[in-house]
N, CA, C and O atoms as CSV, one atom per row, in Angstrom:
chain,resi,resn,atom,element,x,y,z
A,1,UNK,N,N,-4.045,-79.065,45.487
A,1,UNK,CA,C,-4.675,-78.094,44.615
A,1,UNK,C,C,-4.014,-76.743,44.847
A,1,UNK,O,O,-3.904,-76.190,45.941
A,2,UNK,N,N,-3.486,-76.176,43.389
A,2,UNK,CA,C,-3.098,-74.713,43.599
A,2,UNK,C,C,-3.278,-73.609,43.848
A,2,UNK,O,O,-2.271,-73.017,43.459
A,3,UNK,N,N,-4.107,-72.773,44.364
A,3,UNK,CA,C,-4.491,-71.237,42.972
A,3,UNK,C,C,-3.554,-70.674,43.118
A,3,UNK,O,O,-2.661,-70.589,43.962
A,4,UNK,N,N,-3.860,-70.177,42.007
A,4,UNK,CA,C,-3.247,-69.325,41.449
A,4,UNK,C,C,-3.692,-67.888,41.339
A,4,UNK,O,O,-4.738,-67.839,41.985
A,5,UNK,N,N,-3.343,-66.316,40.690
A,5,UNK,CA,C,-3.681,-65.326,40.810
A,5,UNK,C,C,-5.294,-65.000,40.331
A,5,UNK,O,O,-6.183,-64.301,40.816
A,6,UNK,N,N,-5.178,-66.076,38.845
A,6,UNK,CA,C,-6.550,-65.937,38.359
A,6,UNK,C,C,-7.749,-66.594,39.092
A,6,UNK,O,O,-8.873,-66.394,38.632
A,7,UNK,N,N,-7.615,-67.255,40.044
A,7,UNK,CA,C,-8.178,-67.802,40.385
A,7,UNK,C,C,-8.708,-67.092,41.431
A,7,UNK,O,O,-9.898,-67.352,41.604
A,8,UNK,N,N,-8.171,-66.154,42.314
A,8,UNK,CA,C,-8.348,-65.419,43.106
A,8,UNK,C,C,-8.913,-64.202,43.080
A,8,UNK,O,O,-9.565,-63.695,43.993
A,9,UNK,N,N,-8.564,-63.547,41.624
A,9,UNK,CA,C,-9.424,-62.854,40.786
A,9,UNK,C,C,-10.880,-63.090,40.483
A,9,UNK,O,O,-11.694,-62.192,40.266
A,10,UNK,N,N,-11.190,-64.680,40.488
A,10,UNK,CA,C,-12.422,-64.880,40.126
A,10,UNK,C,C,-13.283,-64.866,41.443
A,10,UNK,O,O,-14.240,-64.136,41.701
A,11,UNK,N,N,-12.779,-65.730,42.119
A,11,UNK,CA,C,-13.199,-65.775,43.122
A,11,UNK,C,C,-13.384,-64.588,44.067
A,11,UNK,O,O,-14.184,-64.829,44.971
A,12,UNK,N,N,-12.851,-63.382,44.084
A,12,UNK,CA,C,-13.020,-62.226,44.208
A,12,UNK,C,C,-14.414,-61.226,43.822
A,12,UNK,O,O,-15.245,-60.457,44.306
A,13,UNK,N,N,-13.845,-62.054,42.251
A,13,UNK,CA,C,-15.077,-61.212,41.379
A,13,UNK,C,C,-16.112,-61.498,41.939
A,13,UNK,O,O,-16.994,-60.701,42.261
A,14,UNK,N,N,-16.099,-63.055,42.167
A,14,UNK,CA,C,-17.716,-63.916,42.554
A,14,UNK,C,C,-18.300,-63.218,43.975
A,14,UNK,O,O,-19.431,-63.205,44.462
A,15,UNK,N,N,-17.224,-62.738,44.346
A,15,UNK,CA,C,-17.954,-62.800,46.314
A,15,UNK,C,C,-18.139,-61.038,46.291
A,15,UNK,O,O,-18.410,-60.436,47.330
A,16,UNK,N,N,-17.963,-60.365,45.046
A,16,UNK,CA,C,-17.997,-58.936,45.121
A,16,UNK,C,C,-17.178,-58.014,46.117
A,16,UNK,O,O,-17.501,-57.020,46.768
A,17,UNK,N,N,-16.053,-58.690,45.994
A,17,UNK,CA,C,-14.924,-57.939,47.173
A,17,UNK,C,C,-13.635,-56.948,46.161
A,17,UNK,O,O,-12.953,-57.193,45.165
A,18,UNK,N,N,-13.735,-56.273,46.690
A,18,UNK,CA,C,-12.353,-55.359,45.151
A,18,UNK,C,C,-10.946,-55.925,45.958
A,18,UNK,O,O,-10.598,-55.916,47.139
A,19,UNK,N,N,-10.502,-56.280,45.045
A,19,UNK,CA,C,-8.957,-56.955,45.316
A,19,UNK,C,C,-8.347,-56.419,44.986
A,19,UNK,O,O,-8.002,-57.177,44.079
A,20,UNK,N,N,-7.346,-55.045,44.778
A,20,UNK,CA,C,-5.947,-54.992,44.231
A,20,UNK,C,C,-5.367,-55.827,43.609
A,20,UNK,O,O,-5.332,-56.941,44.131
A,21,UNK,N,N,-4.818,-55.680,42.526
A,21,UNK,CA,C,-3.562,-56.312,41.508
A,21,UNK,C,C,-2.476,-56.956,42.812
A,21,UNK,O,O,-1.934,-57.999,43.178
A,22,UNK,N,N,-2.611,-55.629,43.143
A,22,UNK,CA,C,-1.140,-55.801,44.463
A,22,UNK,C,C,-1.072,-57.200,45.205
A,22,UNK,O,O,-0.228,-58.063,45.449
A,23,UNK,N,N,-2.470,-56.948,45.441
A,23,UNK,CA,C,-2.981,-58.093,46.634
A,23,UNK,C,C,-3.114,-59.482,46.169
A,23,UNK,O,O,-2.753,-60.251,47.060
A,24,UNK,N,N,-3.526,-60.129,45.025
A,24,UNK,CA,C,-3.336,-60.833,44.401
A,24,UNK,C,C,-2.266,-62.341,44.602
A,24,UNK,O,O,-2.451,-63.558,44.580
A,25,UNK,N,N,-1.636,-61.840,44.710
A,25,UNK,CA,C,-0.433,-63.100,45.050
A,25,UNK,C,C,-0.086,-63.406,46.170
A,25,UNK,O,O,0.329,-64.548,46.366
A,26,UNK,N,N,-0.170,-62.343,47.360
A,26,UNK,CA,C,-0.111,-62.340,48.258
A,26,UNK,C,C,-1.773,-63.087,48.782
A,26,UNK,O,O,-1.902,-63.822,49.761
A,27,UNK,N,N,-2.486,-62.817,48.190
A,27,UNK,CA,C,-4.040,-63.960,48.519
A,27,UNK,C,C,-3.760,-64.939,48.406
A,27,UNK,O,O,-4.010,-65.782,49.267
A,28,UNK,N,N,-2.972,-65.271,47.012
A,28,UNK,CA,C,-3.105,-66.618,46.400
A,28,UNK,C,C,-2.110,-67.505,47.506
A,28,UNK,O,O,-2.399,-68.667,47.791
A,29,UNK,N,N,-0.900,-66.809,48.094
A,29,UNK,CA,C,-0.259,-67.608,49.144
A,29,UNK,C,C,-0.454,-67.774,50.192
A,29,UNK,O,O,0.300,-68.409,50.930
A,30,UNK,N,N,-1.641,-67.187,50.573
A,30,UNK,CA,C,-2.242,-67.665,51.949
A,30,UNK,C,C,-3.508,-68.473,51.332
A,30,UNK,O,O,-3.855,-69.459,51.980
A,31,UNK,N,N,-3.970,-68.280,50.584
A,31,UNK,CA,C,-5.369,-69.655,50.601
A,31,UNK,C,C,-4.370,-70.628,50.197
A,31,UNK,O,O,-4.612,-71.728,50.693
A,32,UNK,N,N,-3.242,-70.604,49.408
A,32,UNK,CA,C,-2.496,-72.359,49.272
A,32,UNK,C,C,-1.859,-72.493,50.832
A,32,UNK,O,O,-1.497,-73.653,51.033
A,33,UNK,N,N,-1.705,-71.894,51.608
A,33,UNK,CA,C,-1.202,-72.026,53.150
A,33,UNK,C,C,-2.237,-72.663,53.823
A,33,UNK,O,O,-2.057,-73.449,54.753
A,34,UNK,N,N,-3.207,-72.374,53.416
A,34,UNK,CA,C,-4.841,-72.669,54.332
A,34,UNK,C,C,-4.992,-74.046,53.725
A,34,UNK,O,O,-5.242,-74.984,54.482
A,35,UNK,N,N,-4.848,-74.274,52.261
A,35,UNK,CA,C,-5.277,-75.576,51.563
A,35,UNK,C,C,-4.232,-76.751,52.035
A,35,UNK,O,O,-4.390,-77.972,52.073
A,36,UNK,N,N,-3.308,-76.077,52.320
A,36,UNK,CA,C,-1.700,-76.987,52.698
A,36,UNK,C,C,-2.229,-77.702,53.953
A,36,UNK,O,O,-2.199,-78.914,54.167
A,37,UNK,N,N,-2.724,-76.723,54.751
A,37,UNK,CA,C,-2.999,-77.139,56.586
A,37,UNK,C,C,-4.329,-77.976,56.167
A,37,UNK,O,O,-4.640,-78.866,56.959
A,38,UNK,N,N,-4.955,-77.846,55.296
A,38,UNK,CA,C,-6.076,-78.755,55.669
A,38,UNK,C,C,-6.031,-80.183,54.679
A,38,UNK,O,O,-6.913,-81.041,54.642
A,39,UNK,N,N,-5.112,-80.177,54.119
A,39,UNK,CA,C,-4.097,-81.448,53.515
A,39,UNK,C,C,-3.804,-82.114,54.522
A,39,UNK,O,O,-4.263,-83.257,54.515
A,40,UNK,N,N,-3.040,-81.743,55.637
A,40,UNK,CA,C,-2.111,-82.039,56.765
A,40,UNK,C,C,-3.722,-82.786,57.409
A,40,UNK,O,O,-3.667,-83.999,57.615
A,41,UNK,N,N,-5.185,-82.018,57.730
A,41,UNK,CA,C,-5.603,-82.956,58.235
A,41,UNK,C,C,-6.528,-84.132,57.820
A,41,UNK,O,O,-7.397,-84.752,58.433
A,42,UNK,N,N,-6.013,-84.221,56.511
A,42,UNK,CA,C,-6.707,-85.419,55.348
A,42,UNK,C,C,-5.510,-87.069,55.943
A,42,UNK,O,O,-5.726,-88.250,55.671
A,43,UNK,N,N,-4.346,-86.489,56.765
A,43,UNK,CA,C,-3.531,-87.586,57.189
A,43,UNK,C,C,-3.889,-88.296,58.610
A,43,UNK,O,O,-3.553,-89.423,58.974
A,44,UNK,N,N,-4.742,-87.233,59.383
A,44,UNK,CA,C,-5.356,-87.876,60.491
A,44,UNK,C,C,-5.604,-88.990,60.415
A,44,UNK,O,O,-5.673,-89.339,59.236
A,45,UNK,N,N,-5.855,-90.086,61.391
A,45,UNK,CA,C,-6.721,-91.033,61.369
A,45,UNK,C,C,-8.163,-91.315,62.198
A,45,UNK,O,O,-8.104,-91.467,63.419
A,46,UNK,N,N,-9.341,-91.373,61.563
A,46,UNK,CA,C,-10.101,-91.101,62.198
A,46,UNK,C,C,-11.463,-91.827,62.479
A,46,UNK,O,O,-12.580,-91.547,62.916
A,47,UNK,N,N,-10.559,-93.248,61.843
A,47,UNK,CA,C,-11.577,-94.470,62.010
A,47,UNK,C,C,-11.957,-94.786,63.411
A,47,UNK,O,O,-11.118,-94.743,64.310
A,48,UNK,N,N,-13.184,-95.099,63.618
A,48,UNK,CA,C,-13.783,-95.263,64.752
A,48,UNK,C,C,-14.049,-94.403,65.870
A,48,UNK,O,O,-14.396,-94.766,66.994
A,49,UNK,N,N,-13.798,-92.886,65.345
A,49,UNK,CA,C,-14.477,-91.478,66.104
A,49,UNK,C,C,-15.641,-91.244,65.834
A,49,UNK,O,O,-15.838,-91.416,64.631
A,50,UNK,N,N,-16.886,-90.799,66.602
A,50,UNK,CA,C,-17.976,-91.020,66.394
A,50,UNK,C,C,-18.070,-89.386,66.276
A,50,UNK,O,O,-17.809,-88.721,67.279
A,51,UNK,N,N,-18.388,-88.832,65.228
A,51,UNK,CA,C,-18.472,-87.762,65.165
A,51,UNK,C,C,-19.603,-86.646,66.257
A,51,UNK,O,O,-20.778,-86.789,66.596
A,52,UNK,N,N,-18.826,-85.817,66.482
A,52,UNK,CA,C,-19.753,-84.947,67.521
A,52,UNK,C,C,-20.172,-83.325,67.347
A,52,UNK,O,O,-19.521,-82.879,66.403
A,53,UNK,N,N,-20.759,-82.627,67.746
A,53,UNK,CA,C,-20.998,-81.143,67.809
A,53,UNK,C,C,-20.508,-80.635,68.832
A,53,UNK,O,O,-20.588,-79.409,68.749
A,54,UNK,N,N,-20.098,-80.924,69.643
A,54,UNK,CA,C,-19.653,-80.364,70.783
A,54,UNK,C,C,-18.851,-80.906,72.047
A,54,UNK,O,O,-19.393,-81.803,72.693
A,55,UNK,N,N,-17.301,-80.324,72.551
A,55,UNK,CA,C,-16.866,-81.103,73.236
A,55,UNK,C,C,-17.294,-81.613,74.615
A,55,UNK,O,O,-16.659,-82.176,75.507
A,56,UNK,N,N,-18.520,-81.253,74.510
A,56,UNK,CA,C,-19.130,-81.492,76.010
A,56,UNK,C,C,-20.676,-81.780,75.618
A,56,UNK,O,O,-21.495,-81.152,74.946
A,57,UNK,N,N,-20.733,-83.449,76.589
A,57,UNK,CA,C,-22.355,-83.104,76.043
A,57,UNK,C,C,-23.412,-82.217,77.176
A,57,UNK,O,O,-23.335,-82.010,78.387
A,58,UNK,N,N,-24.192,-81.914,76.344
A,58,UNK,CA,C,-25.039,-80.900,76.805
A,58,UNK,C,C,-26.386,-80.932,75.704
A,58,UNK,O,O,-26.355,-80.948,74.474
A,59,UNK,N,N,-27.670,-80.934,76.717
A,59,UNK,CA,C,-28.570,-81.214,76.047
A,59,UNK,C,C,-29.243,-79.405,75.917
A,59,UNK,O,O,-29.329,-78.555,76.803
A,60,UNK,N,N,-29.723,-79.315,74.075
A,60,UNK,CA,C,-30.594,-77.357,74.521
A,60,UNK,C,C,-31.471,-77.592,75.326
A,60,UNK,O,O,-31.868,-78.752,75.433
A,61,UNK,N,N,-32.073,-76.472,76.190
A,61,UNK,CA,C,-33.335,-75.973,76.440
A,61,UNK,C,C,-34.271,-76.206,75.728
A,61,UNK,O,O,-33.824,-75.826,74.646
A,62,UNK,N,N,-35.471,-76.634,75.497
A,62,UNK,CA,C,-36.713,-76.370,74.447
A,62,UNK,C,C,-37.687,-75.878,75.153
A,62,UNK,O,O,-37.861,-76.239,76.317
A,63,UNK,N,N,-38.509,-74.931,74.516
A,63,UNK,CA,C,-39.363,-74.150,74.670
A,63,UNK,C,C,-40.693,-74.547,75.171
A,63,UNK,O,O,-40.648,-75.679,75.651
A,64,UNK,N,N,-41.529,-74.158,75.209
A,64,UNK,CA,C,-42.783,-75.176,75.499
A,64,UNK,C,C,-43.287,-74.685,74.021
A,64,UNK,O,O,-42.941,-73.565,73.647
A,65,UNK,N,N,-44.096,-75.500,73.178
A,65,UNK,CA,C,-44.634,-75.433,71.707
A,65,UNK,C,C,-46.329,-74.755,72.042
A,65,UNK,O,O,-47.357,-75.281,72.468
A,66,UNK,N,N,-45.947,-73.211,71.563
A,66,UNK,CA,C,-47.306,-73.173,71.916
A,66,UNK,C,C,-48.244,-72.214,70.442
A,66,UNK,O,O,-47.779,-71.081,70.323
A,67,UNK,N,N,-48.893,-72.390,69.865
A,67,UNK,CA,C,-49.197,-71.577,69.077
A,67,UNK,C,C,-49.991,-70.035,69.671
A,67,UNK,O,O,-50.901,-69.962,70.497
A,68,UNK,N,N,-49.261,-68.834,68.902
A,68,UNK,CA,C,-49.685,-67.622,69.363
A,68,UNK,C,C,-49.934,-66.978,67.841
A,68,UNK,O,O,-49.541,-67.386,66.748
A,69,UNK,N,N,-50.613,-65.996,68.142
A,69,UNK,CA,C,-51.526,-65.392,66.584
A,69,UNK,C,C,-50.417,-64.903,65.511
A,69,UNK,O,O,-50.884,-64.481,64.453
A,70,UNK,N,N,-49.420,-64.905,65.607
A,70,UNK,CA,C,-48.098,-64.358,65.519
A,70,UNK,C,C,-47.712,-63.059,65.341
A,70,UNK,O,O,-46.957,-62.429,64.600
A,71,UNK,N,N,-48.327,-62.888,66.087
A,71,UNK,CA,C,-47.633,-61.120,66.059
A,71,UNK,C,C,-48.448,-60.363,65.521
A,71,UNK,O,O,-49.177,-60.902,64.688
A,72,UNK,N,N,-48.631,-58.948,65.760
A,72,UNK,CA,C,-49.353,-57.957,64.823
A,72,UNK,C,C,-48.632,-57.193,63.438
A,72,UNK,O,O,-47.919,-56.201,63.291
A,73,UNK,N,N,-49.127,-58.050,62.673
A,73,UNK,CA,C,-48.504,-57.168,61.581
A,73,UNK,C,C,-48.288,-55.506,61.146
A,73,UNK,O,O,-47.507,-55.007,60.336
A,74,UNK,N,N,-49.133,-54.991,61.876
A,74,UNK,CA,C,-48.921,-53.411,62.437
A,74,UNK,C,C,-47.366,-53.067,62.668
A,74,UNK,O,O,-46.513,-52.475,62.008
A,75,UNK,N,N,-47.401,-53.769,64.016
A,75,UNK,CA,C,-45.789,-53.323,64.810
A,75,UNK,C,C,-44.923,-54.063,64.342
A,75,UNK,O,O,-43.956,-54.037,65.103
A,76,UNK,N,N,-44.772,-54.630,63.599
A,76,UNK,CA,C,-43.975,-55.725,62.798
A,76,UNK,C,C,-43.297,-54.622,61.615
A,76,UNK,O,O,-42.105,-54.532,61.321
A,77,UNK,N,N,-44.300,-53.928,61.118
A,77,UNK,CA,C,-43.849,-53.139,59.630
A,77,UNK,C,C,-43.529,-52.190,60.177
A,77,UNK,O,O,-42.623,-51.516,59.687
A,78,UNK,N,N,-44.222,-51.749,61.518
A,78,UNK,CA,C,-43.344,-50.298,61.668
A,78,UNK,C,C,-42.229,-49.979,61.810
A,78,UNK,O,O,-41.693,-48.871,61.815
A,79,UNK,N,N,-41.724,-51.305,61.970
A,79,UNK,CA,C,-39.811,-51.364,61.824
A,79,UNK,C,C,-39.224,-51.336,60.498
A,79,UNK,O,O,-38.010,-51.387,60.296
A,80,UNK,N,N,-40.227,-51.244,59.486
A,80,UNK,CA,C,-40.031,-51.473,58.279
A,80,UNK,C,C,-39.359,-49.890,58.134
A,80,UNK,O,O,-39.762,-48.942,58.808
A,81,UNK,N,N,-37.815,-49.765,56.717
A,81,UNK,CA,C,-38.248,-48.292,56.511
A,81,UNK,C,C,-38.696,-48.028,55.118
A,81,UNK,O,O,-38.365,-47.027,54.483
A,82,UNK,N,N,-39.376,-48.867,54.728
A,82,UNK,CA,C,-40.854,-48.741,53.379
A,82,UNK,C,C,-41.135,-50.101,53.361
A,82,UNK,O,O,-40.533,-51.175,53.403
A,83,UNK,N,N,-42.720,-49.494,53.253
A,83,UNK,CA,C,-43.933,-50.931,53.273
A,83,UNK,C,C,-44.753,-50.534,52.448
A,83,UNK,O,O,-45.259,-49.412,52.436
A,84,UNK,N,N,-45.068,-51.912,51.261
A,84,UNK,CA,C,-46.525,-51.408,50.745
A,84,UNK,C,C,-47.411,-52.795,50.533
A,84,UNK,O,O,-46.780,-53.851,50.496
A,85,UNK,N,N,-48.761,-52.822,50.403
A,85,UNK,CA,C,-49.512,-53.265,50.213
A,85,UNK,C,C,-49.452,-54.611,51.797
A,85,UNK,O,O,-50.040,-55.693,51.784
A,86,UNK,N,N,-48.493,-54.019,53.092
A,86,UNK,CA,C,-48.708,-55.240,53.904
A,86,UNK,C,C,-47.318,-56.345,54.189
A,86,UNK,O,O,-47.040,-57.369,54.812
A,87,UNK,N,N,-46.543,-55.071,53.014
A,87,UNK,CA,C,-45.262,-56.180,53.376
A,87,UNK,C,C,-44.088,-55.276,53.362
A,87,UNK,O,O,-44.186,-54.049,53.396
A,88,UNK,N,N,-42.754,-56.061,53.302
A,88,UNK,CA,C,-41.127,-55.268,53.358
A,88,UNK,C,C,-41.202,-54.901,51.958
A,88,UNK,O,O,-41.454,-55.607,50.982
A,89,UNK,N,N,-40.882,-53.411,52.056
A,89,UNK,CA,C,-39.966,-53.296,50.121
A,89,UNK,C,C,-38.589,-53.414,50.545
A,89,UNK,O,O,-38.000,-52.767,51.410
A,90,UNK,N,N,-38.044,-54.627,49.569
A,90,UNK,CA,C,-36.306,-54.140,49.538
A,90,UNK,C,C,-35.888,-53.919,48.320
A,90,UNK,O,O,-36.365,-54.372,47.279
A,91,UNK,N,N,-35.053,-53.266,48.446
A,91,UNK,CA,C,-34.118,-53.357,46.392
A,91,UNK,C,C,-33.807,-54.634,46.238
A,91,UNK,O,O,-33.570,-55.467,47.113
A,92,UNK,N,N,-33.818,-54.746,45.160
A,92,UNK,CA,C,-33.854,-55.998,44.103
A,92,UNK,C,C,-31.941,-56.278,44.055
A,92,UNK,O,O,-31.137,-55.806,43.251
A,93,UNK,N,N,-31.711,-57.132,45.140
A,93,UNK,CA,C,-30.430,-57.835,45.297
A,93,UNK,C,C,-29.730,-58.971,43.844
A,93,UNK,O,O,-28.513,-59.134,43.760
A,94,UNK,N,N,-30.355,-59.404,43.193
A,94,UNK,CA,C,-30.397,-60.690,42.238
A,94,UNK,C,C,-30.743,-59.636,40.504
A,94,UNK,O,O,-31.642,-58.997,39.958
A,95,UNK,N,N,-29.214,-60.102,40.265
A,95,UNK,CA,C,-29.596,-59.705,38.290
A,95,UNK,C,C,-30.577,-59.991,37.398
A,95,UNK,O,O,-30.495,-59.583,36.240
């Protein structure tokens, strides 16, 4: 798979990052560099690897499960920097 300039453009557009004209081609030849290397590991062979998370096993910590009142909503908002009616105001992220 290629991209190309427009493609990088869009994908730009999509993630809200300003790209230069300049920059453009020079993007487009490093994500086909990145797509190239991960071609290279579609040739692996990798039948009968049992897939893992981590090169070492190791089991987490768990907590003890305890129910607590959860917190005071007081000191909770006072970290807020505007609250109304009991909760966070944020600006409206979504068109």
């Amino acid at each position: 798979m290629a991209v190309d300039e427009n493609t990088v453009r869009r994908v730009a557009h999509l993630a809200r990052i300003a790209l230069p004209e300049d920059r453009l081609a020079p993007m487009a030849a490093e994500i086909n560099g990145i797509l190239a290397w991960i071609d290279q590991l579609n040739e692996v062979d990798v039948e009968g690897v049992a897939p893992m998370t981590s090169v070492v096993a190791a089991k987490l910590p768990l907590r003890e499960d305890v129910v607590t009142d959860g917190g005071d909503a007081r000191k909770v908002l006072a970290n807020a920097p505007k609250t109304e009616d009991g909760f966070f105001v944020v600006p409206k992220v979504v068109e």
